[in-house]
TIDREN-597886 format. One record per residue (C-alpha): residue in three letters; residue number from 0; z, y, x. Coordinates in steps of 0.5 Angstrom, whole numbers, plus 500, padded with zeros to 3 digits. Layout:
% residues N
REC residuo num   z   y   x
REC     ALA NUM   Z   Y   X
...
This chain:
% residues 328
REC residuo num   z   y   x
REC     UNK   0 399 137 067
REC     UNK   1 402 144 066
REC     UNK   2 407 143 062
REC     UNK   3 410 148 062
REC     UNK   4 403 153 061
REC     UNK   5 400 152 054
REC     UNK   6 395 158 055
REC     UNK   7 393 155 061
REC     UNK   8 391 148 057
REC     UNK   9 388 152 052
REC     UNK  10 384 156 057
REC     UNK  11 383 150 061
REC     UNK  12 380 146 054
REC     UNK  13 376 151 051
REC     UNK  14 373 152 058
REC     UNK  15 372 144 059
REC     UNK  16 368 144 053
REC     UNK  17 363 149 054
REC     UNK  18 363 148 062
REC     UNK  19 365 143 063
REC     UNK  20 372 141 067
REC     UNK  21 369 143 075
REC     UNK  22 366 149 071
REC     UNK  23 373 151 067
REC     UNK  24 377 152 073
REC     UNK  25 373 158 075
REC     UNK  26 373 160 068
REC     UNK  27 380 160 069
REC     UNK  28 380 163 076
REC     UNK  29 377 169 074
REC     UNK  30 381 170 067
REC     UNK  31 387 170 072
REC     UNK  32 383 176 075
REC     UNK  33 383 179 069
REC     UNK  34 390 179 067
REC     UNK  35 393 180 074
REC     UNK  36 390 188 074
REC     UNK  37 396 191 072
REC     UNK  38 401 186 075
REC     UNK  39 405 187 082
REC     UNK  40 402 186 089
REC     UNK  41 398 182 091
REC     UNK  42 393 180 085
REC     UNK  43 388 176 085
REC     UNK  44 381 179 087
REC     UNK  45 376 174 085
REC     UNK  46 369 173 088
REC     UNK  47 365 168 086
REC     UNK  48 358 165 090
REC     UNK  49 354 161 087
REC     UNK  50 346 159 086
REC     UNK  51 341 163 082
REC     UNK  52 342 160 075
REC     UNK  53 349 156 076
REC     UNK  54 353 160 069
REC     UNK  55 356 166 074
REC     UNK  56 355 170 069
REC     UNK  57 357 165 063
REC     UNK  58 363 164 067
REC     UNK  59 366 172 067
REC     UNK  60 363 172 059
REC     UNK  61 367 168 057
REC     UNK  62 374 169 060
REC     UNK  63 372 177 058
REC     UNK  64 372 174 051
REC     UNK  65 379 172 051
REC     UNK  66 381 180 053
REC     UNK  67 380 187 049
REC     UNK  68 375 190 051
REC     UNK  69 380 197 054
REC     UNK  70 382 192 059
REC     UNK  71 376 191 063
REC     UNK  72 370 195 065
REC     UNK  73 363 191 065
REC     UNK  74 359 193 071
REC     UNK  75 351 191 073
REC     UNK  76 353 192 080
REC     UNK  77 348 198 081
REC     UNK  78 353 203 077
REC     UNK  79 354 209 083
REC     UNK  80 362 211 083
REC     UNK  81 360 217 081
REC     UNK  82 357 215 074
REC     UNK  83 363 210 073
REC     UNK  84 367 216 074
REC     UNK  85 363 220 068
REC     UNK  86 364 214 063
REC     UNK  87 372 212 064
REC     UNK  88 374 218 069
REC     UNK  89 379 217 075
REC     UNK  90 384 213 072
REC     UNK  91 382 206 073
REC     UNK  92 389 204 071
REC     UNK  93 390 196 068
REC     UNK  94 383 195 069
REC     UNK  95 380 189 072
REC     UNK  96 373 191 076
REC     UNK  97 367 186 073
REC     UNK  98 361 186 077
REC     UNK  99 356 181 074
REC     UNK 100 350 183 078
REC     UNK 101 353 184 085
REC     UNK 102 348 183 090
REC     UNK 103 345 190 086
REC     UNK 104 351 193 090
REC     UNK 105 346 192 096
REC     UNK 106 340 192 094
REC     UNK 107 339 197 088
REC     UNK 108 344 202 093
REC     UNK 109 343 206 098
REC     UNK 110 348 202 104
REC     UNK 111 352 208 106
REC     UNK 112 353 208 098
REC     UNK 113 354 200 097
REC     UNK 114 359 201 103
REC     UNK 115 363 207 099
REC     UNK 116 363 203 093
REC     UNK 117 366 196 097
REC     UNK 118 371 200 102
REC     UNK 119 374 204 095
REC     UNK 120 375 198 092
REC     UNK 121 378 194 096
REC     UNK 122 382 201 098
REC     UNK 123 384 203 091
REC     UNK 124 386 195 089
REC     UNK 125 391 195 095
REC     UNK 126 394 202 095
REC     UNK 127 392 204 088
REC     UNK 128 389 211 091
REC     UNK 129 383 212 094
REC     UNK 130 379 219 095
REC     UNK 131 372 219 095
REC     UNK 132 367 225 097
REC     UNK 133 368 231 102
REC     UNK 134 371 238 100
REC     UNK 135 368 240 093
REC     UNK 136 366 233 090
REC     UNK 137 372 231 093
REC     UNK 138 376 226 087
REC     UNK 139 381 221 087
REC     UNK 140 380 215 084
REC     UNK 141 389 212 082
REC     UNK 142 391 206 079
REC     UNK 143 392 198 080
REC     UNK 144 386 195 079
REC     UNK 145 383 188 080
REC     UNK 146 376 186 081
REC     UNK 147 372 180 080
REC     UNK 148 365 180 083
REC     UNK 149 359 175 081
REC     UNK 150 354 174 087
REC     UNK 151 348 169 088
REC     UNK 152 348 165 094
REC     UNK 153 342 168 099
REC     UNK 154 346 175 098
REC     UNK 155 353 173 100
REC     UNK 156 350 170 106
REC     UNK 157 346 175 108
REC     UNK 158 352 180 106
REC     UNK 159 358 177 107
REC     UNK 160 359 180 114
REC     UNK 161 359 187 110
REC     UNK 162 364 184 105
REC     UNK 163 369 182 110
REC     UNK 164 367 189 115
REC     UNK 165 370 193 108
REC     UNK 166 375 188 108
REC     UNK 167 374 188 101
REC     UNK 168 373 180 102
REC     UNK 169 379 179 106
REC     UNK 170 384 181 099
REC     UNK 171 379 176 095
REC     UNK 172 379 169 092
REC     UNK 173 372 167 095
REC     UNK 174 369 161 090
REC     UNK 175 364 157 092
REC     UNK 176 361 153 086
REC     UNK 177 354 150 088
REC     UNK 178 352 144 082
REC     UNK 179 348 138 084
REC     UNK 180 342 138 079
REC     UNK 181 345 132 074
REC     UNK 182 351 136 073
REC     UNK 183 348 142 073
REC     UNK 184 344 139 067
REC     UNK 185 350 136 063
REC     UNK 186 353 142 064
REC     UNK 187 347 146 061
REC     UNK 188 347 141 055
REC     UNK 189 354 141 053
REC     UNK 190 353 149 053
REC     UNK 191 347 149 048
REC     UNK 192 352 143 043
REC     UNK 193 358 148 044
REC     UNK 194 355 155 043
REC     UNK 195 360 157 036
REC     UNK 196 366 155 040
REC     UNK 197 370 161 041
REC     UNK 198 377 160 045
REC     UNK 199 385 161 042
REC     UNK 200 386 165 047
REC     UNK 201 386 172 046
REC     UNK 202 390 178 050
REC     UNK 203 390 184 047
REC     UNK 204 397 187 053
REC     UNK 205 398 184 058
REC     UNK 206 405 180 061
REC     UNK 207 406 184 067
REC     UNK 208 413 182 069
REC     UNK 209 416 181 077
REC     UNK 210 417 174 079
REC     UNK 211 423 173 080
REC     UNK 212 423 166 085
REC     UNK 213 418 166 089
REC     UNK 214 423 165 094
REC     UNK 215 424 159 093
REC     UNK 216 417 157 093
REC     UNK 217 415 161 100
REC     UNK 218 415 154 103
REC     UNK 219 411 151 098
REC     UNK 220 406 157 099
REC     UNK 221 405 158 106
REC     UNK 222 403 151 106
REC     UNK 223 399 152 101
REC     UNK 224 396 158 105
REC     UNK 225 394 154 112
REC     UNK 226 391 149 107
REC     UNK 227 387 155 104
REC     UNK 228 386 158 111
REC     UNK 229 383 152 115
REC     UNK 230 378 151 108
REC     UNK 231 375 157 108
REC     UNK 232 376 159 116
REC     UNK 233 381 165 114
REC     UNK 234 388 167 116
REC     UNK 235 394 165 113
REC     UNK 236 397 170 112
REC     UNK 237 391 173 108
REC     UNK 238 391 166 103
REC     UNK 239 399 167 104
REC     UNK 240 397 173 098
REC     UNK 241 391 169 094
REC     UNK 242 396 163 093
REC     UNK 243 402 167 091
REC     UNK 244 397 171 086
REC     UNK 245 395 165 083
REC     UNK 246 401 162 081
REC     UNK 247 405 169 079
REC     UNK 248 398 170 076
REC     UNK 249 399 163 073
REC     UNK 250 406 164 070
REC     UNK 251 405 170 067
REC     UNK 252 399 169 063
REC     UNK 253 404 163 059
REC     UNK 254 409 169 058
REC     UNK 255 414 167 064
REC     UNK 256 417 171 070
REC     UNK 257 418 164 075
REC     UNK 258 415 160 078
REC     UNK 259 415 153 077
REC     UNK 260 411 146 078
REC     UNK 261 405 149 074
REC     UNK 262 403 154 078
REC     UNK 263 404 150 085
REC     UNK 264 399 144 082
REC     UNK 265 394 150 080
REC     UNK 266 394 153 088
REC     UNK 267 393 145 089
REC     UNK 268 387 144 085
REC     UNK 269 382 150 086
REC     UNK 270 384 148 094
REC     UNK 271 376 145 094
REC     UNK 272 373 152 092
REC     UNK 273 375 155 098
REC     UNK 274 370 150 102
REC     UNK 275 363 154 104
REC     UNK 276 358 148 101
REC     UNK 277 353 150 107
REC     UNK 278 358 149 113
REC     UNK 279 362 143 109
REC     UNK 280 364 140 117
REC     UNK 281 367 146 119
REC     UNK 282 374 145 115
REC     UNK 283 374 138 118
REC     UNK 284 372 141 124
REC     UNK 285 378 147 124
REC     UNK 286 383 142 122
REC     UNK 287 381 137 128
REC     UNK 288 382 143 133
REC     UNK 289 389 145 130
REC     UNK 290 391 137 132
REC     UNK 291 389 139 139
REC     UNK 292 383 133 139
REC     UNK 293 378 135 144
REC     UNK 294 371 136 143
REC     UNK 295 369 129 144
REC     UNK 296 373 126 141
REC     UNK 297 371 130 135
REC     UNK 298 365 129 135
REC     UNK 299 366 121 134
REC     UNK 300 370 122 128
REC     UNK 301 364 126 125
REC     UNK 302 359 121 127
REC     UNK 303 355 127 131
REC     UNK 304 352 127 138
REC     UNK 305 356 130 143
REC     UNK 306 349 136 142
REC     UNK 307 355 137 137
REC     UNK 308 359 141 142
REC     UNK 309 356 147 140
REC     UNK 310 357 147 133
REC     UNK 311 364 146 135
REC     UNK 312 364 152 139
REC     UNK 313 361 156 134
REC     UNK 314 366 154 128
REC     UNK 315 372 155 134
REC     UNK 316 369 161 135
REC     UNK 317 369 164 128
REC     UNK 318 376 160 127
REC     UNK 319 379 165 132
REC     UNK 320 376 171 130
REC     UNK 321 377 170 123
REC     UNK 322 385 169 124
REC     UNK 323 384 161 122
REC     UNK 324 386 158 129
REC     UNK 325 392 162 134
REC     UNK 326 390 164 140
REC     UNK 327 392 159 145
């Protein structure tokens, strides 16, 4: 498997042996989050829930040590704009955002203040400008910047209707990574045995250079794209630039300015980090409605009484207003 991606395998080892296997594809997510800050539309915003003690904040640990450190800017999650303004000034060009504590976004700030620091954020990485405050105070943050956002479960759910109101949950990769507790113990000792390990991979400038075939995956990653969509109750069209974040991002961390196979089985494999582990019935259940099968007949291939009905509407619902299902 990725052949053609040797950083990838390294990055992919090292994670395995500190985390484990499930655990080395979030590493990898956010290392490519990392290095996509300086790269074309679309990068790869990543946003990571998990629950409370579930290493989201060993896993951004250790893809930072693989960059220099002026290629990221570490954040508590409390920094006001204006204090990170005075650390690193209005030009935030090449670097990616890394918030570890982010429910302090909204519990640590005022909402008017949380809701400027998202909707910036979200703005600057897809217009690499956004001016915050109003006639004096008024400055302008410039740059392309990427984000990688670490929060625990109770916080994303309780925010996560803000998070998509800025629409700074619209451009990102969302992972899911909840752990049963038995993997959560293997991992845990496996860290402990592993704690000198450091990783190969070092990026000190980063490969940044336009891919020059997407064409000829366009298929492949607007298929990939629906598949995205309907696990995580998004549009297509948004999962159409994560997908193609992922595998560009993919191949230029192993110095390549094309696509190929890899970087297709890498948007394949992170498919199941997408699905939201409170509702893990709703993919399937999307997925049954876009076969046009009928609530009742849903309702026998889930096992569930036909009292069901109404969780089907609800997930149907939501499916229309989040773009995963076409108006019919």
């Amino acid at each position: 498997m990725f052949e053609d991606s040797p950083i990838t395998r390294k990055i992919l080892a090292f994670g395995d042996f500190r985390l484990g296997p499930y655990l080395a594809f979030v590493i990898l997510a956010k290392f490519l989050a990392i290095h996509s800050a300086e790269s074309s539309y679309p990068r790869l915003p990543v946003i990571h829930e998990a629950r409370s003690r579930e290493f989201k904040s060993k896993t951004l640990e250790l893809a930072e040590q693989m960059f220099d450190k002026d290629m990221y800017i570490w954040l508590s999650g409390d920094t006001t704009i204006n204090a990170l303004v005075q650390e690193y000034g209005t030009n935030l060009d090449g670097k990616s955002i890394d918030v570890d504590e982010g429910a302090l976004l909204f519990t640590a700030m005022h909402k008017r203040s949380s809701s400027r620091w998202l909707t910036g954020f979200s703005h600057l990485y897809s217009e690499e400008k956004y001016k915050f405050g109003i006639q004096r105070d008024r400055f302008e943050l410039r740059g392309r910047i990427s984000l990688v956002i670490n929060i625990p479960a109770p916080q994303f759910y309780r925010h996560k209707t803000e998070l998509f109101d800025v629409t700074l949950a619209d451009r990102a990769l969302i992972l899911h990574s909840w752990l049963k507790s038995a993997q959560h113990h293997r991992i845990m000792e496996r860290f402990r045995r592993t704690m000198e390990l450091e990783s190969e991979v070092f990026v000190t400038e980063r490969y940044n250079k336009t891919i020059r075939n997407l064409g000829e995956y366009r298929d492949e990653l607007w298929t990939y794209a629906k598949e995205y969509g309907t696990l995580a109750v998004r549009s297509p069209a948004e999962c159409e630039d994560i997908v193609t974040a992922i595998a560009s991002e993919n191949a230029r961390i192993n110095l390549r300015n094309y696509i190929c196979d890899d970087d297709i089985e890498l948007v394949r494999i992170l498919r199941p980090y997408n699905i939201d582990p409170q509702v893990p019935d709703e993919p399937r259940v999307i997925g049954f409605l876009k076969e046009n099968r009928t609530y009742k007949d849903i309702c026998h291939l889930l096992d569930k009484p036909l009292s069901y009905y109404s969780t089907i509407s609800h997930y149907k619902k939501r499916a229309l207003q989040r773009g995963a299902l076409d108006v019919s």
